[in-house]
N, C-alpha and C positions, 0 to 999 in steps of 0.2 A: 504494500500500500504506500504510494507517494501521497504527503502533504505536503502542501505548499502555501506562504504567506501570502496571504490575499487580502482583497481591503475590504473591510468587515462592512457587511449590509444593513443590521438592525440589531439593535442594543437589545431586544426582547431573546434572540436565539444564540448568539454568539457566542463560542467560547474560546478563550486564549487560554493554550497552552506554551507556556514558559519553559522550553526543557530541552536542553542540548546532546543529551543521551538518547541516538535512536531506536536502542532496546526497553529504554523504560517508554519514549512515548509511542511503539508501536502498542505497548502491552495497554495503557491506556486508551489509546484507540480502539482495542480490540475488546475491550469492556465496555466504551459505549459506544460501539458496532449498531448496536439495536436500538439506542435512544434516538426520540424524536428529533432530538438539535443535533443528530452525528455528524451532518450535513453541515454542520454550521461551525467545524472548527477549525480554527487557524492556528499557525503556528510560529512562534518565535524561537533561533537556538540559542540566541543568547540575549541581555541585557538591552542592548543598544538595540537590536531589532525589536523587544518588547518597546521599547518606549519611543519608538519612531512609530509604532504599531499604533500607541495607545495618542499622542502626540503629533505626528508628522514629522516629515524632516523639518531641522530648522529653516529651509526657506517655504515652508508652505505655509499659507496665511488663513488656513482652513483644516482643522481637525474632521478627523470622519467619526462614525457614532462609536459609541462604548461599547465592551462587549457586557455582557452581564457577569461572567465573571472568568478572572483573572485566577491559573493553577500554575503557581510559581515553583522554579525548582530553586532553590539556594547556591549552589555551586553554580556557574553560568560563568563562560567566558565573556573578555570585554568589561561587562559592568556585571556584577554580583547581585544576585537575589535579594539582599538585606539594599542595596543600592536603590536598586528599582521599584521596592515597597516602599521605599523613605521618599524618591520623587512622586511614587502614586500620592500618598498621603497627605503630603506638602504643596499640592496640588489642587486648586480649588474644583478641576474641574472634574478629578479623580479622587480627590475626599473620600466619596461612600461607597467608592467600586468596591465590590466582595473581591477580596485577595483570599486565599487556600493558599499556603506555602505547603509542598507535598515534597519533602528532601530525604534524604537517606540519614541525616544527620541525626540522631537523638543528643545529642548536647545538649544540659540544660540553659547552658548561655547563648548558645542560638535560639532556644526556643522562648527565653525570656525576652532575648533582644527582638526576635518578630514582634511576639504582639505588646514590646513598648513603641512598635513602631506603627503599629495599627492591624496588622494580620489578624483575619477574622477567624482561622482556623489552620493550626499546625500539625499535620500527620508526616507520622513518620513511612517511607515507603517499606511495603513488606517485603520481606525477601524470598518466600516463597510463592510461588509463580501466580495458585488460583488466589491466594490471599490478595494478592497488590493487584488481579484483576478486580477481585468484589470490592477489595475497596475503594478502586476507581469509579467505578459505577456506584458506590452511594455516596461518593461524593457528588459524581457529578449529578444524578436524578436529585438529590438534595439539594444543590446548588441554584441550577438548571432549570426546574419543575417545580417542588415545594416550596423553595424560599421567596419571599417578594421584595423584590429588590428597593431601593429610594431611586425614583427616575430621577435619570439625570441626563440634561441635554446636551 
């Protein structure tokens, strides 16, 4: 399966995945295979491409819409996980976007510094195959589908 970065169409379906590892984000994708927004995900492998994603490049004078929610990996070349939550947050126009940091890291100084940084949800990635499937998938149907967002234009 090739993903490819594309310009996100509606803040209602959308989702960014953040992950420079293409065996973790195949195994992701393949957990929400069958959800309704599967259609709907883009993909950044590192830092600078998230927030060019979320952002524009510096010369564009027009941002495209939000996704609903941002699955960040921590490790990222370029710019760093903890990097790219601090400009989300910092951000008037990214304030409320739902961040999921989803890293390999159980650290508890990573996991305090996400959510002093705003991160709405820290899991650690399983390392066994069906686990870090199912747990993609309730992340993402929780995300995705349950949660109701704060619009934001």
């Amino acid at each position: 399966m090739n993903i490819y970065l594309l310009k996100p169409m509606s803040h209602a379906s959308r989702l960014l995945i953040v992950e420079d590892d293409p065996n973790d984000l195949e195994l992701i994708c393949l957990a929400l295979d069958d959800c309704p927004f599967s259609g709907h995900i883009d993909v950044a492998n590192d830092g600078e491409q998230a927030l060019h994603y979320l952002y524009g490049p510096p010369e564009a004078s027009m941002a495209s819409p939000l996704p609903r929610l941002v699955l960040l990996d921590l490790k990222l070349p370029k710019i760093d996980g903890r990097q790219v939550l601090e400009q989300i947050r910092v951000r008037p126009r990214t304030r409320h976007l739902p961040v999921v940091v989803m890293t390999s890291s159980a650290e508890p100084r990573d996991i305090e510094a996400c959510y002093a940084l705003g991160a709405n949800s820290y899991i650690v990635k399983p390392l066994e195959f069906q686990e870090f499937q199912d747990v993609s998938r309730q992340v993402g149907v929780y995300w995705m589908q349950l949660n109701q967002p704060v619009l934001v234009s």
